[in-house]
N, C-alpha and C positions, 0 to 999 in steps of 0.2 A: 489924725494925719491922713491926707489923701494926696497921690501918686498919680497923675496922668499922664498917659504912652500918646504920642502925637505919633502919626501914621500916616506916610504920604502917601495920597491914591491919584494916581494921574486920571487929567480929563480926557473931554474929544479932544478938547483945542490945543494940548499940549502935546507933541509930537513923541515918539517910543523910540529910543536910540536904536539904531538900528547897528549890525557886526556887518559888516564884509568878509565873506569867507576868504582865505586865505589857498589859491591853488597848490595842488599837490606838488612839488616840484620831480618830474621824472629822473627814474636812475638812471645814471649813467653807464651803460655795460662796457667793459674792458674790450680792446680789438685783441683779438687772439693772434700769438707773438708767430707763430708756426713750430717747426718744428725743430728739433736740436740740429736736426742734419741740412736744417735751410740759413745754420747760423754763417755768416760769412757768404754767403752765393752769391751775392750780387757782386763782390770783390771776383769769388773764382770766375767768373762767366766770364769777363772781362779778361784773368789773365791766363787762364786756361784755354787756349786757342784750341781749335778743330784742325792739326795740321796736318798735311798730307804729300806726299813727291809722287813724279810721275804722272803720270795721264788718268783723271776724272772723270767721269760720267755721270750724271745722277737724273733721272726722267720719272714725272708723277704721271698716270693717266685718273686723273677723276674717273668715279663711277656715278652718275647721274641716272633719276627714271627715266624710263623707255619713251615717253610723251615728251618728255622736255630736250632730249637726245634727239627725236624726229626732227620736232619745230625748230630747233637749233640749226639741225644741216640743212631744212627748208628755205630757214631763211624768215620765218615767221614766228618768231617766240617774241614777246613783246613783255614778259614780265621782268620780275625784280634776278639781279646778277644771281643765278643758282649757291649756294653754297652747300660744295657733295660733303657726304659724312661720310664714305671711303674714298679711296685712292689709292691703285696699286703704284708700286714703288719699283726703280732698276737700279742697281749703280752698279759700275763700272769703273774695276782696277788697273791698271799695266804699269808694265816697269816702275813697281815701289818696291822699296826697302824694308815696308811695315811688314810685309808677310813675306816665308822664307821664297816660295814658288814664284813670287814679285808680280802675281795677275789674282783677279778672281771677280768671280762674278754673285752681287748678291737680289733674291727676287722678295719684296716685301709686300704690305698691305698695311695702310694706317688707317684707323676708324675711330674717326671724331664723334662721340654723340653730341656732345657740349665743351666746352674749356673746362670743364672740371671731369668729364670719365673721356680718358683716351685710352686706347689698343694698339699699340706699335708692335709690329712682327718681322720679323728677315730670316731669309731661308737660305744658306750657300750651297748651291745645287752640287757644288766638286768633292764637297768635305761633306755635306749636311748637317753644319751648324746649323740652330738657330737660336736667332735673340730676340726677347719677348721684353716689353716695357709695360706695363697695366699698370692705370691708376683710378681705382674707381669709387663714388662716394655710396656707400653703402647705406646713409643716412644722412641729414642736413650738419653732424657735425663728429660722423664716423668716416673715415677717410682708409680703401686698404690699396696699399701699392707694391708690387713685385714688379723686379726687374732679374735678368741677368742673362746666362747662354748657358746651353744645352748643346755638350756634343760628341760626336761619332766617336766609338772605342778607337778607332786607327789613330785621333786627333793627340797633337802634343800639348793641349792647351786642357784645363783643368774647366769640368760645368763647373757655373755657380750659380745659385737663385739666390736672392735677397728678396725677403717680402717684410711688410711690418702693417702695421695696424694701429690708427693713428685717434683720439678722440680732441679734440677740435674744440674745450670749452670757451668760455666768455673770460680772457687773459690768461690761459694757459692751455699746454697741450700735454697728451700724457701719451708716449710709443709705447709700443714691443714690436721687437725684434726679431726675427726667426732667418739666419741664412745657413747655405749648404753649400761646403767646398768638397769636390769627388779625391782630392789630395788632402785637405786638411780637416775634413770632419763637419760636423756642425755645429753652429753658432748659436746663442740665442743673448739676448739683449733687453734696456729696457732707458729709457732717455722722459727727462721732463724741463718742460721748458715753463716758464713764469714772467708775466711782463707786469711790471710795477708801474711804471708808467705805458702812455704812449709812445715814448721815445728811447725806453731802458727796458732789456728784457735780461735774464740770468737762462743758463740750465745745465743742466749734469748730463750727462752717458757714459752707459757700464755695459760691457759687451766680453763674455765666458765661452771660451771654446773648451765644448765638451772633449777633444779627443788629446789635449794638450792637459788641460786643466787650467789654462794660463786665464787671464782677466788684463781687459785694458777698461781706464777711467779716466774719462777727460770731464772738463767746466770750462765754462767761456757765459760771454754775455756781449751784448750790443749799444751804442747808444747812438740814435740818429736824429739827425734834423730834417729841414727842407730840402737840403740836395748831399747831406753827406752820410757817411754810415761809418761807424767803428767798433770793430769788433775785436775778441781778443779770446784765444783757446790755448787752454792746458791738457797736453796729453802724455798722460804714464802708461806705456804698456808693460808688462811684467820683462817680455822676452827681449825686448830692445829700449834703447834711452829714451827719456822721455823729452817731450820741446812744448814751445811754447810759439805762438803763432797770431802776429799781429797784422788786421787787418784794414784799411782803410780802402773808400771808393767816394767818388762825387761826381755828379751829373751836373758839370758845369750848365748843360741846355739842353732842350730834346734832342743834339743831335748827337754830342761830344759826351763822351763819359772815360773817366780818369779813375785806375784803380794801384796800388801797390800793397806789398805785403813782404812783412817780416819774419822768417822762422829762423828760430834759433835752437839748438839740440843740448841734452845737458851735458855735451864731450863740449860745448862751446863752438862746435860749426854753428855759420848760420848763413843763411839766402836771403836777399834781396832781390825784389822781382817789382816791376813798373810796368804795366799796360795802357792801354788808352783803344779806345775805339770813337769812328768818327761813322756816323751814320747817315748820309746822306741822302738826297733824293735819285740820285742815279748810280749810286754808288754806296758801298761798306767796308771800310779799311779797320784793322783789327792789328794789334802791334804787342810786342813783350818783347822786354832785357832783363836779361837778371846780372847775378853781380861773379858768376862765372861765364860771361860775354859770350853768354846764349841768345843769338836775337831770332827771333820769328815774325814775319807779318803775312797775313793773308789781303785779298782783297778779291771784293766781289761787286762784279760790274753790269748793273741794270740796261740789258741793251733795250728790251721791247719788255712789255707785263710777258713773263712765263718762261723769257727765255735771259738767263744771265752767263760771263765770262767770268772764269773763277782764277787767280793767282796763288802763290805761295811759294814763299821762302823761308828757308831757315842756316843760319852761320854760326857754329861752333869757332870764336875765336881762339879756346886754348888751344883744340887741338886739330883748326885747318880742316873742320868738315864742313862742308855744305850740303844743302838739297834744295831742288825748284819742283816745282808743281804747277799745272794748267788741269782745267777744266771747263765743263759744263753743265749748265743747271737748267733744263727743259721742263717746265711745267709746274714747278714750283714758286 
C-alpha cells in the first residue's frame, strides 16, 4: 500500500495573496458634561436678570505696558488691537433700594490671564467689604474656584466663601465642596456629574452643614440638542420642603435666546417664570414674568465701542410696586 501527500508550492509566476491591513479605528473620548452646579445655567442666565434702580455708574480703565501706552497717545502704534489682562474697575450707586444707605461706592481690579484663570476683586471703601471671584485651572483637567464676600464686624451682612475643586475627566466630572458662613457655620460637600451621551448627562449633589447637622440632596440631569436644552432638578433639604425644578432654554439664532422655568415645592406652590433676550448689534434687551406678575426688563444701549446707556425696570403687579433705573457703562 502506498500513500502520496500532494503539496502545493507556489512559483515566481504565480502571484502571493496578499492582506490589506485593516486601520485602527481611533476612540472616541466623551466631552466632559461640566459640573453639577452648571446644570441648568444657560436657562438661569437668561431668567436671572442683573437688576438694579436708581442711578449707575460702572467705568473699566485697562492697564496696558508702558511702550504701547506712549505710542497710543503719540499717535504712532500701528500694531495688533492691545488686549490688557487687568482692568481697574468703578461703579457707582445713588438712590437705590438694594442697600439700606441707598449710595455706595465700589473700587475693583479684574485680571484676565486667559478665558479659563480670571481674578475678579471689589473693594467698598465705606463699609470695607470685599468680593473676590477666582477661577483658576490648576492643571489641563483640575479646575479650583472660589467666590464670595468678606466683611467688616460693624456690617449686617454675614462673610461667605464658597470654594470647591473640580476634576474635569473625559465624560464626567467629580467636585468637592468646602463653604464658610460667619452666621451658619461651615459647609462641606461633594457633586458628580456623568454624560452618557453627547446630549444626555445625569448627576447628584450632597451638601452637610457642620454646625446644624442638617444635609441637602438633590439629582437632575440634561438633554440637549442643536439649539435647545432641558433640564430638570430634585431638591430635598432636610430643614425645609423639598421641590423640583424644570427647566428649558433655546437659541432660536445668534441673537434671540428664549428661556422658561418651572418650580414646584412639595406644600404644592409653584412659579412660573419666562425670559427672553434679544442681542443685538447696537443694542441688548433682557426681559422676565413670572406667574406672580413680577415683570423686569433691562436694556443696554451700544452708543460708541466703550461707552453704553443702560435701563431698567421692574413691576410688581400684586402689590403696585415699581422701580426704574438709568445708567452708564464707560469703558467696558
Amino acid at each position: 500500500y502506498t500513500h502520496t501527500h500532494n503539496i502545493y508550492i507556489p512559483t515566481m509566476d504565480m502571484p502571493m495573496p496578499s492582506v490589506t491591513p485593516v486601520p485602527l479605528q481611533e476612540k472616541k473620548v466623551k466631552k466632559n458634561p461640566g459640573t453639577y452646579q452648571d446644570l441648568g445655567a444657560r436657562t438661569a442666565n437668561i431668567l436671572n436678570i442683573d437688576f438694579w434702580d436708581g442711578f449707575q455708574l460702572q467705568g473699566a480703565v485697562p492697564i496696558l505696558p508702558g511702550k504701547i501706552m506712549e505710542q497710543m497717545q503719540a499717535g504712532t502704534y500701528n500694531g495688533p488691537q492691545p488686549n490688557p489682562k487687568l482692568a481697574l474697575t468703578h461703579t457707582f450707586l445713588l438712590g437705590t433700594s438694594m442697600i439700606p444707605s441707598g449710595r455706595t461706592y465700589q473700587f475693583g481690579a479684574n485680571y484676565m490671564q486667559s478665558q479659563r484663570d480670571v481674578l475678579v476683586g471689589k473693594i467698598d471703601p465705606g463699609t470695607g467689604d470685599m468680593m473676590i471671584n477666582v477661577n483658576q485651572f490648576l492643571h489641563d483637567n483640575m479646575r479650583m474656584s472660589m467666590g464670595g464676600r468678606l466683611v467688616s464686624d460693624s456690617s449686617e451682612q454675614p462673610s461667605v466663601l464658597d470654594g470647591n475643586l473640580a476634576y474635569l475627566g473625559p465624560g464626567y466630572t467629580v467636585t468637592s465642596k468646602l463653604g464658610y458662613n460667619s452666621q451658619n457655620g461651615s459647609t462641606f460637600g461633594f457633586s458628580f456629574m456623568q454624560a452618557f451621551t453627547d446630549n444626555i448627562k445625569v448627576g447628584c449633589n450632597t451638601t452637610y452643614k457642620l454646625k446644624t447637622g442638617l444635609s441637602t440632596i438633590s439629582c437632575g440631569g440634561a438633554i440637549s440638542g442643536k439649539q435647545d436644552i432641558a433640564s430638570i432638578k430634585f431638591v430635598s433639604p432636610q430643614e425645609k420642603p423639598g421641590k423640583m425644578v424644570l427647566g428649558y432654554f433655546r437659541a432660536v439664532d445668534s441673537k434671540v435666546s428664549l428661556a422658561t422655568e418651572l418650580e414646584v415645592t412639595s406644600e404644592r406652590k409653584s412659579n412660573l417664570k419666562f425670559g427672553w433676550q434679544f442681542n443685538m448689534n447696537l443694542a441688548k434687551i433682557s426681559g422676565s414674568i413670572d406667574s406672580n406678575f413680577v415683570a423686569m426688563t433691562t436694556l443696554e444701549e451700544r452708543v460708541q465701542p466703550g461707552f453704553s446707556l443702560l435701563f431698567a425696570a421692574m413691576a410688581n403687579h400684586a402689590i403696585g410696586k415699581y422701580k426704574f433705573g438709568v445708567g452708564m457703562n464707560i469703558g467696558q
